[in-house]
C-alpha positions in Angstrom: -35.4 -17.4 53.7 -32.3 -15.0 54.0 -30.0 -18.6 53.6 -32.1 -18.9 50.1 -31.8 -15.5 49.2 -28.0 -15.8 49.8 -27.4 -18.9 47.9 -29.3 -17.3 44.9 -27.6 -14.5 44.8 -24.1 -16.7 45.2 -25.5 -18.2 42.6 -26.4 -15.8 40.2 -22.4 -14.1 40.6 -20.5 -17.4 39.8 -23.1 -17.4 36.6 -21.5 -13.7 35.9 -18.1 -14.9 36.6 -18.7 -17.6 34.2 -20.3 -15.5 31.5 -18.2 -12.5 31.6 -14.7 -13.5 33.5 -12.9 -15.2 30.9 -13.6 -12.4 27.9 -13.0 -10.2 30.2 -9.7 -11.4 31.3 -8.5 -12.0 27.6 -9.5 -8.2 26.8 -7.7 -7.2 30.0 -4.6 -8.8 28.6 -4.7 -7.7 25.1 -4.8 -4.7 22.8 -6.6 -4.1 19.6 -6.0 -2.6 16.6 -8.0 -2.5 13.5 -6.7 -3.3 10.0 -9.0 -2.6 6.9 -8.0 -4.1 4.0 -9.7 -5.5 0.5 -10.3 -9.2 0.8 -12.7 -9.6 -1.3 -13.3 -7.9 -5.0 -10.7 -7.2 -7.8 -8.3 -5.5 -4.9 -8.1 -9.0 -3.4 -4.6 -9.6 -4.3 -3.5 -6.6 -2.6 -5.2 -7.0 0.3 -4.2 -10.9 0.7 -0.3 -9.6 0.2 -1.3 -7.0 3.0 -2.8 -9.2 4.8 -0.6 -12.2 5.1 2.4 -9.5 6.0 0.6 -8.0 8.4 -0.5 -11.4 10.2 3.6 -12.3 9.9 4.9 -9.3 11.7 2.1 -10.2 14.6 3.3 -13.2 15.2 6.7 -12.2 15.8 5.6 -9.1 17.8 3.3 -11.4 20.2 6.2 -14.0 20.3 8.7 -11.3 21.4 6.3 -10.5 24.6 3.6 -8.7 22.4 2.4 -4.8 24.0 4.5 -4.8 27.5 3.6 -8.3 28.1 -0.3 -7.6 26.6 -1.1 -10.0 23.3 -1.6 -7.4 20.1 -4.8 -8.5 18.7 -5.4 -7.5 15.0 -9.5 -6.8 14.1 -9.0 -7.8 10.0 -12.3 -6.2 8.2 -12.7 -6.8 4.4 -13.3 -3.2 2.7 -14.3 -5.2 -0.6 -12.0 -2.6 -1.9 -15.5 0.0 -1.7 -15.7 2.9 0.3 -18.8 2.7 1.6 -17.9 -0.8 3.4 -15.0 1.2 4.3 -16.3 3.6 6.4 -19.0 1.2 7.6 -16.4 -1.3 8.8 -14.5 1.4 10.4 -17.5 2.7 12.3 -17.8 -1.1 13.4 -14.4 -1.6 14.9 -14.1 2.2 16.9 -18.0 1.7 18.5 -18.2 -2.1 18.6 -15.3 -3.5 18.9 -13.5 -0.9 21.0 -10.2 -0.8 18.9 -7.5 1.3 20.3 -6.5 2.5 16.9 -6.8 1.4 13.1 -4.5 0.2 10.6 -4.2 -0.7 7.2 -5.9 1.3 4.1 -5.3 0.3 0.1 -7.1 2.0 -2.1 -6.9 5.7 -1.9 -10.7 6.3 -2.3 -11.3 3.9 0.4 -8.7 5.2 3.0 -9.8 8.5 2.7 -13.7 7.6 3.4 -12.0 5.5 6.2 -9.9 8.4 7.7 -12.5 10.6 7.7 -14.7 8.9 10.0 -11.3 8.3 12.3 -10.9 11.9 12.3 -14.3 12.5 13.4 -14.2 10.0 16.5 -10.5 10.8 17.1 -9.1 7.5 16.1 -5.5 6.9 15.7 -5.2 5.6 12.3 -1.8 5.1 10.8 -2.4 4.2 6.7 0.2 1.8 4.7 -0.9 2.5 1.2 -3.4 4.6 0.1 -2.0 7.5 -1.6 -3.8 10.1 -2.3 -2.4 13.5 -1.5 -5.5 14.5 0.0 -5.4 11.8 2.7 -2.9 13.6 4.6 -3.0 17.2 3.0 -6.9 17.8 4.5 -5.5 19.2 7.7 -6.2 15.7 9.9 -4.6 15.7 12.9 -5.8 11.6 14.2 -4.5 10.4 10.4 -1.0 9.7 9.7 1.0 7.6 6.8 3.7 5.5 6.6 4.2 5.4 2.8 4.7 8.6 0.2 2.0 10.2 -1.1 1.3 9.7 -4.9 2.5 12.9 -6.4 5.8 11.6 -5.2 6.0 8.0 -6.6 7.4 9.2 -9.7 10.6 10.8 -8.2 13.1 8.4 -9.2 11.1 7.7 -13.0 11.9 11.5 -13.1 15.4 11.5 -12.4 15.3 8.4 -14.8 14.3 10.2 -17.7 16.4 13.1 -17.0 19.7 11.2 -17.1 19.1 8.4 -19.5 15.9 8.2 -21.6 15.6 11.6 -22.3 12.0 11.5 -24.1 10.5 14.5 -25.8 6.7 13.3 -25.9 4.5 10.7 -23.3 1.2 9.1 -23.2 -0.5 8.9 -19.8 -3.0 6.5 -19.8 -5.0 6.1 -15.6 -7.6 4.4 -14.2 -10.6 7.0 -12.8 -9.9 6.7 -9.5 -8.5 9.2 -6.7 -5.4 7.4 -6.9 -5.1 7.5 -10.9 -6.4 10.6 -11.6 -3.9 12.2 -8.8 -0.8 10.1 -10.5 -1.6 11.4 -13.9 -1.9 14.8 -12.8 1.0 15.1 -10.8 2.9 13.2 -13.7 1.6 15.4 -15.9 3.3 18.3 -14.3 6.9 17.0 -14.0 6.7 16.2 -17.5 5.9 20.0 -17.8 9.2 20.6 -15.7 11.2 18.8 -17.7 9.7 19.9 -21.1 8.5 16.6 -22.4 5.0 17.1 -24.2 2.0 15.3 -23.3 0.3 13.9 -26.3 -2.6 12.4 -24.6 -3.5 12.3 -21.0 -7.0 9.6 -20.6 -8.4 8.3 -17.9 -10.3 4.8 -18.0 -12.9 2.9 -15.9 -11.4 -0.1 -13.8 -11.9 -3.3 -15.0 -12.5 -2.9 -18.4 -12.0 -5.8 -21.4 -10.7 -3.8 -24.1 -8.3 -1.0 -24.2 -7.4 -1.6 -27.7 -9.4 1.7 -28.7 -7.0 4.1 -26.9 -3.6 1.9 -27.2 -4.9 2.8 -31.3 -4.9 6.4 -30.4 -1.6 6.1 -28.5 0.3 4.2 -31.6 -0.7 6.9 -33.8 0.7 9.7 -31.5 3.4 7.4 -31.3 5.0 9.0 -27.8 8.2 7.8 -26.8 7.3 6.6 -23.2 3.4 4.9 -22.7 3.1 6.0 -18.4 0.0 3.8 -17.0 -1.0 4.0 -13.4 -3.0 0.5 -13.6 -4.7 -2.2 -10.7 -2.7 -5.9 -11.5 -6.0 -7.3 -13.9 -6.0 -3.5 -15.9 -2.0 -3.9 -15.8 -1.8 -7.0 -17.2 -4.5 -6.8 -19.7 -3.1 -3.3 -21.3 0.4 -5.0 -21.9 -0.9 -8.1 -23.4 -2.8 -5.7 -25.6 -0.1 -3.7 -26.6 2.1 -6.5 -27.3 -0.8 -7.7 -30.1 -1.0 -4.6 -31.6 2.9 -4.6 -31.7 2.8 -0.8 -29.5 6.7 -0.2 -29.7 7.5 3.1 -27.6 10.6 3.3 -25.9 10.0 2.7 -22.7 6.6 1.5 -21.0 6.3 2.7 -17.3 4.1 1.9 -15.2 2.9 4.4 -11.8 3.2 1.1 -9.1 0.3 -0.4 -8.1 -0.7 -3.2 -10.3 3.0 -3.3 -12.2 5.0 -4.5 -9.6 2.9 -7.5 -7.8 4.1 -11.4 -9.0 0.5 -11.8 -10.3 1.9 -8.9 -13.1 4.4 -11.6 -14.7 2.1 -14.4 -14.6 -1.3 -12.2 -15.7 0.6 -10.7 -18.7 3.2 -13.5 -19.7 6.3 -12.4 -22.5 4.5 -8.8 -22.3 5.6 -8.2 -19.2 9.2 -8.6 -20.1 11.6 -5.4 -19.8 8.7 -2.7 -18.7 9.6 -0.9 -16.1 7.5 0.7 -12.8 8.0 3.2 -10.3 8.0 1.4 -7.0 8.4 2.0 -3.1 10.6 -0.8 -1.7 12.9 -3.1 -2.9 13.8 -6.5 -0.9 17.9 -5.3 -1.6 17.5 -2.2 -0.3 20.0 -1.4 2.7 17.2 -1.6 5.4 17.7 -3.7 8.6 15.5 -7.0 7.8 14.3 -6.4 4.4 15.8 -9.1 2.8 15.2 -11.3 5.7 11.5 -10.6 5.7 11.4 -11.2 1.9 12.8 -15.1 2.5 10.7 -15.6 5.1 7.6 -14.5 3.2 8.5 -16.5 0.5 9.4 -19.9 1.8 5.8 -19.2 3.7 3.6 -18.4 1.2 5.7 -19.4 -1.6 5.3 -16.5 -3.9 7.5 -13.4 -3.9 6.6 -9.9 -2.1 6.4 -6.2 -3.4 6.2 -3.1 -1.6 2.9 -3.6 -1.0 3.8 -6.3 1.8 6.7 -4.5 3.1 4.4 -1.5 4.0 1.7 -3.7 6.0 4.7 -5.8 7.4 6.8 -2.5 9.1 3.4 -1.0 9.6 2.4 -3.4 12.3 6.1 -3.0 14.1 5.5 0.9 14.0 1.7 0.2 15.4 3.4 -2.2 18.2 6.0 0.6 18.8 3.3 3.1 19.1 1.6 0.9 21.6 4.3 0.2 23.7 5.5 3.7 24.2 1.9 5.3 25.0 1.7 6.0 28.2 -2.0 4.6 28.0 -4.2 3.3 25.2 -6.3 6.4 25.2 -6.6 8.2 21.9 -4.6 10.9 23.0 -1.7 9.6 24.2 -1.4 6.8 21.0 -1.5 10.3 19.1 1.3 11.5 20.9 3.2 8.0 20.5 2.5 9.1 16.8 4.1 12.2 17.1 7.0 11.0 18.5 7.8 7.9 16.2 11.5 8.0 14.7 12.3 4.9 14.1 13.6 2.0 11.2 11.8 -0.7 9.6 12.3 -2.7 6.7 10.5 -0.4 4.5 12.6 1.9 5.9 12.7 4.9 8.4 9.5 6.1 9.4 8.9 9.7 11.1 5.8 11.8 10.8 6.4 15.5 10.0 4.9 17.9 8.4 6.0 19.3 4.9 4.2 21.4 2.4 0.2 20.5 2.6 0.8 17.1 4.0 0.7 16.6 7.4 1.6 13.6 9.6 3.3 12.2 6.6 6.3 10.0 6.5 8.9 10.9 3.9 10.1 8.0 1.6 12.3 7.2 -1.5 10.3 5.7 -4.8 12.6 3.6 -6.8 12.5 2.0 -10.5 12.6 -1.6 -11.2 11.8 -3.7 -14.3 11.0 -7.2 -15.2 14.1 -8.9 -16.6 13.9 -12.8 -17.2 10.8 -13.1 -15.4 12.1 -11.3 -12.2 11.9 -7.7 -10.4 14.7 -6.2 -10.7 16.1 -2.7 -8.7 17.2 -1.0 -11.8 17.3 2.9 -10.2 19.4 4.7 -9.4 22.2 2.9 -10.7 24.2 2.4 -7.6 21.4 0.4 -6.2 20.4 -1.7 -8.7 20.7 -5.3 -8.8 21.0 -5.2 -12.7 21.4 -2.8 -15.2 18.2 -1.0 -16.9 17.9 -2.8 -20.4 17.2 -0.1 -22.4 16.6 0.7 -25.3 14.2 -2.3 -26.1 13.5 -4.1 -29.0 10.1 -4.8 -28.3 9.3 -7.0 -31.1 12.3 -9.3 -30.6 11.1 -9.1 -26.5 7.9 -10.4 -27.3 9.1 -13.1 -29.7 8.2 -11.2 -33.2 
């Protein structure tokens, strides 16, 4: 009877060995991160961008002998670009899956559902492009962001129009999101700085088929700069628009976002030609690897990269960083890793400090760039650029009037 018993029981531990054993052996011998991003919905092309970068810089990190010998494992959840799957997803990777921290965060409405709920479970969660203000000005200490904060994407368009444009009147047209609606505002204000009047300032549900109402508002006003803080479909479609009802300002500008991605050229066609955007990153930029990662990504995926890659690609080398340097992978001690970051990537340097309302916020350069021939160009500041700003334009001859 006792030999029986024994044998059972022998038994019954090889079926545990065999059931739990080999999971847990590969958790033992990697760490993971979450990464929310928009898969899915009209965000999708942003996310993809983020998304491919992000599983690019993983590669090389695990094939460079990963977290102190440990594999980095990335958890990829799809936001749909909403913030209730946001937050929902995020609860799912800190109670479920067991994440050590999260990464990742597009849309600003999103992130800041998403970094709400890391703050309330102290999760690490270090965000690559959502840019609200509020996301790091609400006094979290577990939230912390690698790229600027959208009240200061316009910095170089400012210094832009103060040395060469010069315009005395703008029309601010913005999607109705927290991102929008905070680029508009804060743009609105430097063009109070600088004493250029704002002749309309509208906002504008995402998605929509037909702008031509307010582009007829705007060509009456007849402003000499048309600043749109646009997603790539509203982007291309408000160009395309403008270009049929021959809208001629002298410059049109565009807040990032949607104005800078490839899918901007090809969505828009001719009307693309010669506007310019505020942007974050440039491949030509004097950062160790940035031009390197651009080739890379290209002859991968075969398309070019914006900004919008660059962020997710040296936001998995800072999480790695992070992770190797924490003297465990409790919360506490990744925060402290946080704390302590100083280091380069090919976006550029990344440190979290503190300045005005913004805490645990890196501090970055925006730049300007315009489409010239069908390509991005770096076109600010001048000593920079790749080519020289074309300006003024002769829309109608641009667009093949």
């Amino acid at each position: 009877m006792k030999k029986s018993k024994m044998l059972l029981g022998f038994a019954c531990l090889l079926t545990l060995c065999f059931a739990f054993g080999p999971s847990q052996a590969m958790a033992a011998d990697s760490v993971k991160v979450g990464i929310v991003l928009p898969l899915t919905g009209s965000m999708a092309k942003f996310g993809e961008i983020e998304n491919q970068s992000f599983k690019m810089a993983l590669e090389e990190i695990n094939a460079a002998g990963g977290i102190n010998g440990k594999k980095l494992e990335l958890l990829i959840e799809d936001t749909t670009g909403r913030p209730d799957v946001g937050r929902s997803v995020v609860e799912k990777l800190i109670t479920k899956d067991k994440v050590v921290m999260i990464g990742g965060g597009y849309s600003s409405s999103v992130t800041y559902g998403a970094a709400g709920v890391c703050q309330q479970n102290q999760m690490p969660f270090l965000v690559n492009t959502g840019s609200a203000d509020k996301i790091t000005s609400s006094g979290w200490d577990y939230v912390y962001r690698l790229n600027p904060p959208v009240s200061k994407y316009a910095s170089a368009v400012e210094s832009l129009m103060t040395e060469v444009v010069k315009p005395k009147t703008v029309a601010i047209l913005h999607e109705n999101s927290l991102f929008g609606s905070k680029g508009a505002k804060s743009f609105s204000k430097t063009c109070g700085k600088l004493g250029i009047k704002v002749v309309l300032k509208e906002g504008y549900e995402h998605g929509g088929i037909d702008y031509k109402p307010v582009l007829s508002k705007i060509k009456q006003l007849n402003p000499d700069i048309v600043y749109m803080i646009s997603y790539i479909m509203d982007a291309s479609l408000l160009m395309k628009q403008a270009k049929e009802m021959k809208l001629t300002p002298k410059l049109f500008v565009g807040g990032a976002a949607g104005f800078t991605l490839p899918e901007f050229k090809t969505n828009a066609g001719v009307a693309s030609d010669k506007v310019i955007s505020a942007t974050l990153w440039h491949q030509i930029l004097p950062f160790p690897g940035a031009m390197d990662y651009y080739n890379k990504f290209k002859s991968r995926y075969h398309k070019s990269v914006d900004y919008h890659g660059a962020e997710a690609y040296a936001a998995c080398y800072v999480i790695a960083d992070v992770l190797k340097r924490a003297k465990s992978f409790k919360n506490t001690d990744i925060k402290a890793a946080l704390d302590e970051t100083d280091m380069m990537t090919v976006f550029g340097p990344v440190k979290f400090v503190t300045w005005g309302k913004l805490k645990n916020q890196n501090k970055a350069d925006t730049y300007v760039v315009q489409w010239i021939e069908g390509n991005l160009e770096l076109v600010w500041p001048a000593n920079l650029a790749t080519k020289p700003l074309v300006y003024p334009v002769d829309w109608l001859k641009t667009w093949g009037y």
